[in-house]
C-alpha positions as CSV (number, residue, x, y, z in Angstrom):
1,X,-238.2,112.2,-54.4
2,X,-237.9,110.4,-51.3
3,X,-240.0,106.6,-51.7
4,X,-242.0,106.1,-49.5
5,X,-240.9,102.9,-46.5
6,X,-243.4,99.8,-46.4
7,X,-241.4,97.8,-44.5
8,X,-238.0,95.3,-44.5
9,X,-237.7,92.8,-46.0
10,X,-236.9,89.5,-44.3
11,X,-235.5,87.1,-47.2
12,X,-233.1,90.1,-48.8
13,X,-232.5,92.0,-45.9
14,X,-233.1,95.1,-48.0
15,X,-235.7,98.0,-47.3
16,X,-239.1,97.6,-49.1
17,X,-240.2,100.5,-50.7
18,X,-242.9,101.7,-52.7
19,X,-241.6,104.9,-55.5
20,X,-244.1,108.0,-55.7
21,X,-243.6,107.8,-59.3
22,X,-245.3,104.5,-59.6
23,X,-247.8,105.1,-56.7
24,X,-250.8,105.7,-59.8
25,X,-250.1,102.4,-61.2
26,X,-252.6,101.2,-58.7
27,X,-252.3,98.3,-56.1
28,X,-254.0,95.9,-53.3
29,X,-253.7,95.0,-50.1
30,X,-255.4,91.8,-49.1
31,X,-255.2,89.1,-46.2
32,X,-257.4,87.6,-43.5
33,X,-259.2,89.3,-41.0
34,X,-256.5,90.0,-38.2
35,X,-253.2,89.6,-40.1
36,X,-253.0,94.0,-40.2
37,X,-254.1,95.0,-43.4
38,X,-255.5,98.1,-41.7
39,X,-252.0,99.2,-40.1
40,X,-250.6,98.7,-43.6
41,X,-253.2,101.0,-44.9
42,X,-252.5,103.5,-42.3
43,X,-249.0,103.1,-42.5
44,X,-249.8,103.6,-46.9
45,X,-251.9,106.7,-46.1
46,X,-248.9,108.4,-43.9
47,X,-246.3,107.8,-46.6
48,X,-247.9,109.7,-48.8
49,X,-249.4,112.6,-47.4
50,X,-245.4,112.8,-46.4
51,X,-244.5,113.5,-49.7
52,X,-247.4,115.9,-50.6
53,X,-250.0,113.3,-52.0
54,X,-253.7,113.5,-50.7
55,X,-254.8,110.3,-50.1
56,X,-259.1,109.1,-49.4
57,X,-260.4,106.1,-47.6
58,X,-262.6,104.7,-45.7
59,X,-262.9,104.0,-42.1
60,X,-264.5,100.6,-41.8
61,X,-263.7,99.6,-38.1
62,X,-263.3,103.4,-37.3
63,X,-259.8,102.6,-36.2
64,X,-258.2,104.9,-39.1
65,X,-259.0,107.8,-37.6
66,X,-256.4,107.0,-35.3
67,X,-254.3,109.3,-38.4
68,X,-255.3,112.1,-37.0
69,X,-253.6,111.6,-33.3
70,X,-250.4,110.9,-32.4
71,X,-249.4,106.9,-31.4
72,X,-248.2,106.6,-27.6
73,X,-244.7,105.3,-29.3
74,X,-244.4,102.3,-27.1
75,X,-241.3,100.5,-26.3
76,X,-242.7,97.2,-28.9
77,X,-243.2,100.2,-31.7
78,X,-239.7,101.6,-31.0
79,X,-238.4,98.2,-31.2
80,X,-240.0,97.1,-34.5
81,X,-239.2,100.6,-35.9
82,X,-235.5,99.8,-34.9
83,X,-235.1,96.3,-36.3
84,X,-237.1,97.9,-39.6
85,X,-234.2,100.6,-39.9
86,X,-236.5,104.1,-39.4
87,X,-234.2,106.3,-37.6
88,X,-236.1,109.0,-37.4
89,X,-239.3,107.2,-35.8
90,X,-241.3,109.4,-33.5
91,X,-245.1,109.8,-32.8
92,X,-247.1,112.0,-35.4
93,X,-250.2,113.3,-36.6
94,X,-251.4,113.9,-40.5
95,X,-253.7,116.4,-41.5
96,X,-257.1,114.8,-41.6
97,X,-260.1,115.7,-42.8
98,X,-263.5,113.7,-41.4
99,X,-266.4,113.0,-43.4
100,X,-269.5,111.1,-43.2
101,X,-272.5,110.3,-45.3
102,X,-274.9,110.7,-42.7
103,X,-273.3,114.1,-41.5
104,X,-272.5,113.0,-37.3
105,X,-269.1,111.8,-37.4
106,X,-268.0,114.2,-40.5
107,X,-268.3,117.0,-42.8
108,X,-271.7,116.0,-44.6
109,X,-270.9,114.4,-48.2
110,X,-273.4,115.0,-50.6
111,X,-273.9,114.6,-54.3
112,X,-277.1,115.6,-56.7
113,X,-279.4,112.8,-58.1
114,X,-278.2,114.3,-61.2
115,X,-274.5,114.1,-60.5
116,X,-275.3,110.5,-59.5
117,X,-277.2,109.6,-63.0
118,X,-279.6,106.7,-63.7
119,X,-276.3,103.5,-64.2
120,X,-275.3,104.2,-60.4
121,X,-279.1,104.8,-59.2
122,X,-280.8,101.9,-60.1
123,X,-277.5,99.8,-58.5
124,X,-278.3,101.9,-55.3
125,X,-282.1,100.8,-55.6
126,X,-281.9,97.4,-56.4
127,X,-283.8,98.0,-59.9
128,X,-283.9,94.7,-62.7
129,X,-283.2,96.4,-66.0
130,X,-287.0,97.1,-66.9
131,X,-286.9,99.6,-63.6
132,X,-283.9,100.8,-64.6
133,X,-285.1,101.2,-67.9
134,X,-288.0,103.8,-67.1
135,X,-285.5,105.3,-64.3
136,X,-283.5,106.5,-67.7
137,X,-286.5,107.8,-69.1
138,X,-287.0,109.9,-65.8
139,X,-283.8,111.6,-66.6
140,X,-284.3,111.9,-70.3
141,X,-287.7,114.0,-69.1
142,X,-285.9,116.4,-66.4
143,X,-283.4,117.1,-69.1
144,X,-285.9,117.9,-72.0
145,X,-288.1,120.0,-69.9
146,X,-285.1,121.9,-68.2
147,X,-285.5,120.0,-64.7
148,X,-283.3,120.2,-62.0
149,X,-282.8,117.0,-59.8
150,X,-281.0,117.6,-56.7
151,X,-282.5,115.4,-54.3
152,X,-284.9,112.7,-54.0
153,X,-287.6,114.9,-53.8
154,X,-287.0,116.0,-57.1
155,X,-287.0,112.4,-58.1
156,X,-290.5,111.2,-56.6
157,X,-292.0,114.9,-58.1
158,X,-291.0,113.2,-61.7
159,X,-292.0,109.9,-60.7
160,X,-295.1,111.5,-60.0
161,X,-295.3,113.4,-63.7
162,X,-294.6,110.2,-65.4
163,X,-297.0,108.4,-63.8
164,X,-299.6,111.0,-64.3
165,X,-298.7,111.2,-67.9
166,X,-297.6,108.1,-68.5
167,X,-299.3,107.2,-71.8
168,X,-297.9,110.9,-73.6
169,X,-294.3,109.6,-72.3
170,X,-295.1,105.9,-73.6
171,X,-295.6,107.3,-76.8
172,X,-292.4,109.4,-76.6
173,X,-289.6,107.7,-74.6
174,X,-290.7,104.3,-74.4
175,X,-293.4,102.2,-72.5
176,X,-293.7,102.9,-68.9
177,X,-295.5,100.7,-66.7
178,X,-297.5,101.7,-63.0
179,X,-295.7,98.8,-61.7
180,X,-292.5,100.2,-62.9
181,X,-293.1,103.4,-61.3
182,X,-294.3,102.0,-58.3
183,X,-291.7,99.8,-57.6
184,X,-289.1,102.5,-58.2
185,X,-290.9,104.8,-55.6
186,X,-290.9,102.2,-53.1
187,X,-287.1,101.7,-53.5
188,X,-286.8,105.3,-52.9
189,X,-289.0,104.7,-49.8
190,X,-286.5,102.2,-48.5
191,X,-283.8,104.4,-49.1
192,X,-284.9,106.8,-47.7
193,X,-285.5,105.2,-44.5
194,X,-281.8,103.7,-44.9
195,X,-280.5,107.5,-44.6
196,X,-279.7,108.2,-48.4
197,X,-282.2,110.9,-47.8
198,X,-279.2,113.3,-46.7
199,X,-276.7,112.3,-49.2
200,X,-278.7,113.5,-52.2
201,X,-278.9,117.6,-52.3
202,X,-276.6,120.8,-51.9
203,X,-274.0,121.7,-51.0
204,X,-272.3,119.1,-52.9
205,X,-268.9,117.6,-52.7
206,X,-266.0,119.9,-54.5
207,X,-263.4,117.2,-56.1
208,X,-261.1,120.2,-55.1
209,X,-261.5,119.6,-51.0
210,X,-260.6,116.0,-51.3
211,X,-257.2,117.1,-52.7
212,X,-256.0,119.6,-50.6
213,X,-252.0,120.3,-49.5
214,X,-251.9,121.9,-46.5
215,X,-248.8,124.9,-45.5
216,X,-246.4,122.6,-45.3
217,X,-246.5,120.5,-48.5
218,X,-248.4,117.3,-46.5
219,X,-251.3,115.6,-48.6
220,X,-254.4,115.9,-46.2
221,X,-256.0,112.2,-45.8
222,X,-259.6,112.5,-45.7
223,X,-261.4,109.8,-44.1
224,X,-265.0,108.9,-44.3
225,X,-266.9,107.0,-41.7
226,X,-267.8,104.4,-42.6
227,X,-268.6,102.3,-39.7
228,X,-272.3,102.8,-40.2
229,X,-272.5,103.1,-43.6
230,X,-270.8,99.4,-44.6
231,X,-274.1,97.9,-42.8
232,X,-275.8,99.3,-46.1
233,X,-273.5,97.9,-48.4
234,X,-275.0,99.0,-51.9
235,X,-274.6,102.6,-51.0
236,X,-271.2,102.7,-49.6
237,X,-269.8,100.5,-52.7
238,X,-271.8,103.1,-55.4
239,X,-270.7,105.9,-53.1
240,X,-267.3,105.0,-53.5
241,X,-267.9,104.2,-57.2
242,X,-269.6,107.2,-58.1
243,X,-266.5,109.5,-56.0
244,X,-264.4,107.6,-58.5
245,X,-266.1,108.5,-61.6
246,X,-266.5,111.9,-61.2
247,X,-262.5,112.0,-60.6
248,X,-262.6,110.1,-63.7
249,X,-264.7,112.0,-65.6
250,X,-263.4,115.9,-63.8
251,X,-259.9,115.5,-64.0
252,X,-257.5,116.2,-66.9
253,X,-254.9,114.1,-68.3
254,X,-251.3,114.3,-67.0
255,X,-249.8,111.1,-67.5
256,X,-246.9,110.1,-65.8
257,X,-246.4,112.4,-62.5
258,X,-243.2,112.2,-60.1
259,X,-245.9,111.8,-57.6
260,X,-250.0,110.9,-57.5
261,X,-252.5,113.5,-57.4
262,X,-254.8,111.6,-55.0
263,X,-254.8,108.2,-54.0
264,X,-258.1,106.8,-53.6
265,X,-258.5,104.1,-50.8
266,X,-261.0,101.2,-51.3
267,X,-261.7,99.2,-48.2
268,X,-263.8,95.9,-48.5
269,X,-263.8,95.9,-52.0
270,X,-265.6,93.0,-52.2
271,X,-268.4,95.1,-51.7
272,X,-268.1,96.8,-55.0
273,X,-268.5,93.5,-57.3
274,X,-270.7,91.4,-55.4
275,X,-273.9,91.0,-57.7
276,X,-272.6,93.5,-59.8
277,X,-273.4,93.5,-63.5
278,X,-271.5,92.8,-66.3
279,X,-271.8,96.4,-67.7
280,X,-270.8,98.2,-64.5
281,X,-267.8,95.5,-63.8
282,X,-266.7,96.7,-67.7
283,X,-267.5,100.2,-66.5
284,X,-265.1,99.6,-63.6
285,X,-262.7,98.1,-65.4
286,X,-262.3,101.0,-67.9
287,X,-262.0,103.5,-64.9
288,X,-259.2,102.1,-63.1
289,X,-256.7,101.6,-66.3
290,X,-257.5,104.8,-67.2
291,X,-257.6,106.7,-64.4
292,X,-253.8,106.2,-64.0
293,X,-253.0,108.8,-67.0
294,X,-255.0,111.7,-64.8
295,X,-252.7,111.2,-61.8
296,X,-254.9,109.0,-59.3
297,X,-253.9,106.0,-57.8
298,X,-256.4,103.5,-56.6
299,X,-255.7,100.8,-54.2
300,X,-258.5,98.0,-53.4
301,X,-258.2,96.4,-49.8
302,X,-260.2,93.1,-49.2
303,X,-259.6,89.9,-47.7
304,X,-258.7,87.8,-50.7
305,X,-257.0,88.9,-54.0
306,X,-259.6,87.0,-56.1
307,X,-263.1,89.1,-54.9
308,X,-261.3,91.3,-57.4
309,X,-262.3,90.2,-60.6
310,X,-258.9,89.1,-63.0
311,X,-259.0,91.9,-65.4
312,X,-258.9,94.6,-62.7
313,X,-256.5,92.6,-61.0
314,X,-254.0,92.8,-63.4
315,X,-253.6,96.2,-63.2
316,X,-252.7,96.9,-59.7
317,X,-248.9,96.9,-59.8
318,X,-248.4,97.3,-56.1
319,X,-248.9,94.5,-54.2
320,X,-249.4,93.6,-50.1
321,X,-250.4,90.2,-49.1
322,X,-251.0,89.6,-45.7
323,X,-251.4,85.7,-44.1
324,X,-254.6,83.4,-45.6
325,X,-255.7,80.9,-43.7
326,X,-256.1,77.7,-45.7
327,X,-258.4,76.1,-43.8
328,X,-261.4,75.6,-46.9
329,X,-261.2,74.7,-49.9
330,X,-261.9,78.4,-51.1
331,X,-258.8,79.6,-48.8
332,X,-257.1,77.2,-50.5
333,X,-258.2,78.8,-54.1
334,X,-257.4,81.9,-52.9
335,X,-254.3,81.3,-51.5
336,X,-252.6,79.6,-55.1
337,X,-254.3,82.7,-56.6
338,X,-252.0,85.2,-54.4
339,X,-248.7,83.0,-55.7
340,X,-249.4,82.9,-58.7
341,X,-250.1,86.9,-59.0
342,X,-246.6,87.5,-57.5
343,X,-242.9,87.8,-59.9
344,X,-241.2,84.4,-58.0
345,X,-238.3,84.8,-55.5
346,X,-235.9,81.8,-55.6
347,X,-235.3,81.9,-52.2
348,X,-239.1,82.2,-51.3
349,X,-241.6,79.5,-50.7
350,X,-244.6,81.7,-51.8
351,X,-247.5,79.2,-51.3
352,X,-246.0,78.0,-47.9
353,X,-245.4,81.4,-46.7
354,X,-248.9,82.9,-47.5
355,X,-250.2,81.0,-44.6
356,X,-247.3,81.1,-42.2
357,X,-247.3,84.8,-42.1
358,X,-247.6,86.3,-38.5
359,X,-249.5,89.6,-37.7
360,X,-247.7,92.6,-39.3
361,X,-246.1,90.7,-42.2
362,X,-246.7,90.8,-45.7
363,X,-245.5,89.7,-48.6
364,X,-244.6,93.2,-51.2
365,X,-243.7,93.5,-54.5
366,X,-243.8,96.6,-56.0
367,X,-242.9,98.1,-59.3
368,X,-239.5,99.4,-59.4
369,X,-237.2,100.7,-62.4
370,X,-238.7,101.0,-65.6
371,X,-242.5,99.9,-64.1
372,X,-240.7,96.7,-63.8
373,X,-242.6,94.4,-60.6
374,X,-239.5,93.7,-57.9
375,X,-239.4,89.9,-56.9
376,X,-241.9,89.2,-54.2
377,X,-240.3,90.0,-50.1
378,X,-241.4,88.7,-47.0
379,X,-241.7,92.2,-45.4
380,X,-241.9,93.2,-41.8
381,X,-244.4,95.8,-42.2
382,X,-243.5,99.3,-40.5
383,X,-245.5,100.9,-37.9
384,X,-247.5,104.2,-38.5
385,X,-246.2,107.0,-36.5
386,X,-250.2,107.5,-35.3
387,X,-252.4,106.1,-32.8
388,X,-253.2,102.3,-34.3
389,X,-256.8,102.6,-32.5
390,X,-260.0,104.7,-32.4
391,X,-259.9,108.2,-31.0
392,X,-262.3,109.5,-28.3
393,X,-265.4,112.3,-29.5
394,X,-263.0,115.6,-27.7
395,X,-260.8,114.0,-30.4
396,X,-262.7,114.2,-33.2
397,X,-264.2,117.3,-32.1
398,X,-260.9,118.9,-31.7
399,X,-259.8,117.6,-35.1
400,X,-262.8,119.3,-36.8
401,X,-262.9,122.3,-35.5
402,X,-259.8,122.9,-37.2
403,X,-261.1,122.1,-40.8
404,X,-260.4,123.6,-43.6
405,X,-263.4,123.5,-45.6
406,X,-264.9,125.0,-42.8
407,X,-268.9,125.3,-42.1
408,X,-268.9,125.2,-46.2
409,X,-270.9,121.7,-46.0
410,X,-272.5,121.3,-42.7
411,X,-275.4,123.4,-43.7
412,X,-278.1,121.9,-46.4
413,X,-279.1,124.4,-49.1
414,X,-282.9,123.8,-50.3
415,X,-283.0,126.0,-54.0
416,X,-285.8,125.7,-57.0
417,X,-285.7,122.5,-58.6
418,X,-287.9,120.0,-60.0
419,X,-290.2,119.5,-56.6
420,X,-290.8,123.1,-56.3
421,X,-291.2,123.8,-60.3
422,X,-293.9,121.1,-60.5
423,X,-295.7,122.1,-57.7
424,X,-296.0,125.3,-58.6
425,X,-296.9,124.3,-62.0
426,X,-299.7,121.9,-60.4
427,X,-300.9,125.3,-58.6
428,X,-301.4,127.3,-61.0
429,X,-303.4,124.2,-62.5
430,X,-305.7,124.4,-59.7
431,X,-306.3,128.0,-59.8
432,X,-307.0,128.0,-63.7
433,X,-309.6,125.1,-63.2
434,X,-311.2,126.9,-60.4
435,X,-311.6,130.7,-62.0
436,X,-314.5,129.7,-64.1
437,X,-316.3,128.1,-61.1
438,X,-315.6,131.5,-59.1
439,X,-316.8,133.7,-62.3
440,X,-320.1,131.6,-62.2
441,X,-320.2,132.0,-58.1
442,X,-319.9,135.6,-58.8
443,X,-322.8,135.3,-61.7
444,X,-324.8,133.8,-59.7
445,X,-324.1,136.3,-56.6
446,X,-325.3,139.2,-58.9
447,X,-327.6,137.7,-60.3
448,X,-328.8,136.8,-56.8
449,X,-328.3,140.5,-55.8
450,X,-330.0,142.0,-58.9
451,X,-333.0,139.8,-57.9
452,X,-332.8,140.3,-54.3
453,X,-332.9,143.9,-55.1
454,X,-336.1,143.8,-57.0
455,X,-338.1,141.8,-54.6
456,X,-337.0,144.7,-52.0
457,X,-338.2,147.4,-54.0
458,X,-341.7,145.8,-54.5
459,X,-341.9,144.9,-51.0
460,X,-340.4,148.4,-49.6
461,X,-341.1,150.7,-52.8
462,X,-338.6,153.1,-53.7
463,X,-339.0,157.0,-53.9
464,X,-340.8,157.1,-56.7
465,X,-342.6,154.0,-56.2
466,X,-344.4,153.1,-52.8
467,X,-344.4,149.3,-52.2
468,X,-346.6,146.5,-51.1
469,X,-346.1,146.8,-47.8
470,X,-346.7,150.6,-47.9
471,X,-350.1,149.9,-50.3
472,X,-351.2,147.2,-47.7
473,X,-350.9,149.6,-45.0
474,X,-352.9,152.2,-46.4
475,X,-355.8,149.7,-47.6
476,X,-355.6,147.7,-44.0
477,X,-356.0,151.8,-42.0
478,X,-358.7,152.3,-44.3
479,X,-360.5,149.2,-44.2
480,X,-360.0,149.2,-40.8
481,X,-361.4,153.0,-40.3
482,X,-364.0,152.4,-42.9
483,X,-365.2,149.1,-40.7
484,X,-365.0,151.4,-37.2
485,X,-366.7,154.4,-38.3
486,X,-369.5,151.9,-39.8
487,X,-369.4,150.4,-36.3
488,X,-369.9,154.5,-34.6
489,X,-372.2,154.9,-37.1
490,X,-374.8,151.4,-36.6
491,X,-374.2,152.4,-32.5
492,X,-375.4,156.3,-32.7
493,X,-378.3,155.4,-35.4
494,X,-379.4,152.4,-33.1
495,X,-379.0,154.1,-29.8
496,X,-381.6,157.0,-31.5
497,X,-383.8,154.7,-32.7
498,X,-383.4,153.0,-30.2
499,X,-384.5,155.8,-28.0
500,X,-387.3,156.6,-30.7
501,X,-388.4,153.2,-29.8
C-alpha cells in the first residue's frame, strides 16, 4: 500500500512519508498558533481517507470543514505542490460527514447517561470525590432496581429517590449527604443551561457510522463542530474521551493491520489534562497503548508537545512539529522538550530550527521499517487538495443532505426510563394514599344519604306512614275549623239572645 505524502524534506531532499501500516502507532502534531498545524491536519485527514481509512476530528476554528469542498488550486498551491514533487495535484473533495453536539451545524451526537458512567460524569460536573462518590451510588441504585438512565432527566428523577430515601440508601450503599445531592443537582442545572441537555438521550451514536467506507474505498472523515463547543472545555475534552473509550471498550482486537481502522483526531489536547486527575490521566494512559492492538490510531494536536503528559508522550511514534516561539521561559522549556523527543539528524540543528521554522514547515519523523523512528526532516509540508478555509451554510447544507446516516439521528427518541418509571411509581403512591380518604367520603355520603332519607320520611311520610307535615296539616284545618265554627256558633247564639234581649 501506497504511504501516505506529508511533505519533502528539505535537509535530505527525500519525500516524507508516513506508512499506513504504522498509522495506529499513534502520533502529534504540535506548534504555535499560526505556524499550520491545522493544514497538516487536513492534509493528515485526506491521506488517509485515500487509502480507505476513516478518520474523526474536531473542527476547532471551523476551518476543517473546508474537507468537504474542493480548494481553488491557486497558482502558490500548484507551485508548492510542484517543488514538493505531487504530480498528480488537483482540487478535491473527501467524503465528510458533519456532526455537532448541539445538533445545528451537524448530525446530532448523543450518548446515554448510562453509556457515559459516573468516572466521566462527575469530570463533566465538576464534582470533588465525595460528589462523585454518591454520584456512583446513583448508578449502583438504577442498576439494582433495573433503571434505565438515558438522559438527565433520568438522572435528577434518582437524585430525587435518593434524597427522599436517603437514610435506607445510607444504610445500604454508603452515606449520602443533602449537600451532596444538592450540589450534584445544581451541577446538572448548570449543565444543562450549558447545552449538555441534548447530548444525553436517544438516538445514540453507533461506533459503526464513524467508520464508514464509502463506494469507492475512501475512509469518510467525520468532523464535529466544535467551534461552540471548545468555549465549554470540560465537555468537549470528556466528549472526546468518552468517544474514545467506548472504541476502546467496543472494538475487538486485531493487532497489527496493513492499514488503521479509524484514526481518531484530538485537537487542543491540552484540554483533555488540564486539572485532570491522576486516575483518569492513568485511565488515559492505558487507552491509548492499548488501543493500538484494535486498529485505531490516535493523534493529539496542541500547541506544545509537553501539555501531553510524558508517559502518553512516549507512545506517539509519528511526529510533526511545527515553529515555537521562544520568547518565555516556558517556550523555552517547551522548545528543548520537542528536541529532545526527536531521533537526531547530523546535518540538523534541532533546537535552532524549532524556532526558525516558517509557516507550512515542520519538522517529521515518522516510524519507518521495523517500527523504527526515521531521523528527524525539516519538511515542507504539502498542501491539501481542499479548500484551506470555512465553507459557506449552501455548503454545508449541500454536504448534508447527501449523508449517509441519513435522518437516523436528527430526530430525539423519548422511551420509558427512569423519569417516567418513578413517576408512575409516585402515582400510584398518591392514588393508594388517597382511596381510603375516598372510601370514608363515600361512608360519610351514605351515611349522609341514609340519614337524609330518614328525616324526609318523617317530614313527608311515606305510603304507609303520613308525616309531620301531613299530621300538622290536619291538626292546623281542624283547629282552625274547630276555632271558626266556635266563632259561627258565639255570633248566631249572641245575635238570638241578643234579639231575646
Amino acid at each position: 500500500m501506497d504511504p501516505i505524502l506529508l511533505g519533502k524534506g528539505v535537509t535530505d531532499d527525500i519525500a516524507v512519508t508516513l506508512l499506513p501500516r504504522f498509522g495506529n502507532r499513534h502520533g502529534l502534531v504540535a506548534g504555535a498558533t499560526g505556524t499550520g498545524k491545522t493544514v497538516t491536519l487536513m492534509t493528515l485527514a485526506e491521506g488517509f481517507s485515500h487509502i480507505g481509512v476513516p478518520v474523526f476530528l474536531a473542527d476547532v476554528k471551523g476551518d476543517v470543514a473546508g474537507l468537504a469542498v474542493a480548494g481553488d488550486g491557486g497558482d502558490k498551491l500548484l507551485q508548492r505542490a510542484a517543488a514538493i514533487g505531487v504530480a498528480d495535484y488537483a482540487p478535491g473533495t473527501s467524503p465528510t460527514v458533519f456532526w455537532d453536539l448541539y445538533g445545528k451545524l451537524g448530525h446530532p451526537v448523543r450518548t446515554t447517561v448510562s453509556e457515559m458512567g459516573p468516572t466521566l460524569l462527575a469530570r463533566i460536573l465538576e464534582l470533588n470525590d465525595t460528589q462523585s462518590g454518591v454520584l456512583d451510588i446513583v448508578f449502583k441504585l438504577a442498576d439494582d432496581r433495573g433503571l434505565l438512565l438515558l438522559d438527565l432527566d433520568d438522572l435528577r428523577a434518582l437524585l430525587n429517590l435518593v434524597a427522599e430515601e436517603r437514610k435506607d440508601i445510607s444504610t445500604g450503599y454508603g452515606l449520602v449527604s443533602a449537600q451532596s445531592v444538592a450540589a450534584i443537582q445544581r451541577s446538572l442545572l448548570r449543565l444543562s443551561q450549558d447545552g449538555g441537555e441534548a447530548f444525553f438521550g436517544e438516538p445514540a451514536l453507533e461506533l459503526a457510522d464513524l467508520m464508514r467506507v464509502n463506494q469507492d474505498g475512501r475512509g469518510v472523515i467525520g468532523i464535529l463542530a466544535a467551534d461552540k463547543l471548545i468555549l465549554k472545555p470540560r465537555l468537549y475534552s470528556t466528549f472526546l474521551l468518552w468517544l474514545l473509550s467506548e472504541l476502546f471498550e467496543t472494538l475487538p482486537e486485531v493487532g497489527d493491520l496493513e492499514k488503521p481502522k479509524l484514526v481518531f483526531i484530538f485537537d487542543e489536547a491540552h484540554l483533555l489534562f488540564d486539572d485532570a486527575p491522576a486516575a483518569l490521566v492513568q485511565r488515559i494512559e492505558q487507552v491509548v497503548r492499548l488501543i493500538r492492538s484494535k486498529g485505531v490510531g490516535v493523534y493529539f494536536c496542541s500547541q506544545f508537545p509537553d501539555d501531553v503528559p510524558s508517559n502518553i508522550l512516549g507512545q506517539l511514534g509519528n511526529r510533526v512539529q511545527h515553529a515555537l516561539r521562544a520568547f518565555t521561559p516556558r517556550d523555552q522549556k517547551a522548545v528543548r522538550t520537542a528536541a529532545e523527543t526527536f531521533v537526531p539528524n547530523p546535518k540538523l540543528d534541532v533546537t535552532a530550527t524549532l524556532s526558525q521554522l516558517g509557516t507550512g514547515e515542520a519538522l517529521v519523523s515518522t516510524l519507518q521499517d521495523k517500527g523504527i523512528p526515521a531521523p528527524v526532516q525539516k519538511t515542507l509540508i504539502a498542501p491539501p487538495r481542499c479548500r484551506m478555509g470555512a465553507i459557506t451554510e449552501a455548503e454545508r447544507a449541500q454536504v448534508r443532505a447527501g449523508s449517509p446516516v441519513g435522518g437516523r439521528y436528527d430526530t430525539a427518541i423519548n422511551r420509558e426510563s427512569a423519569a417516567e418509571r418513578l413517576a408512575q411509581r409516585a402515582q400510584k403512591v398518591v392514588e393508594q394514599a388517597d382511596a381510603p380518604k375516598a372510601r370514608t367520603r363515600e361512608q360519610d355520603d351514605n351515611q349522609e344519604g341514609g340519614f337524609s332519607q330518614a328525616i324526609k320520611d318523617a317530614i313527608f311520610g311515606t305510603k304507609r306512614r303520613q308525616g309531620m307535615i301531613e299530621t300538622m296539616a290536619k291538626q292546623t284545618t281542624r283547629t282552625v275549623g274547630t276555632q271558626l265554627g266556635n266563632q259561627i256558633v258565639r255570633g248566631l247564639l249572641g245575635g238570638i239572645f241578643g234579639g231575646k234581649r
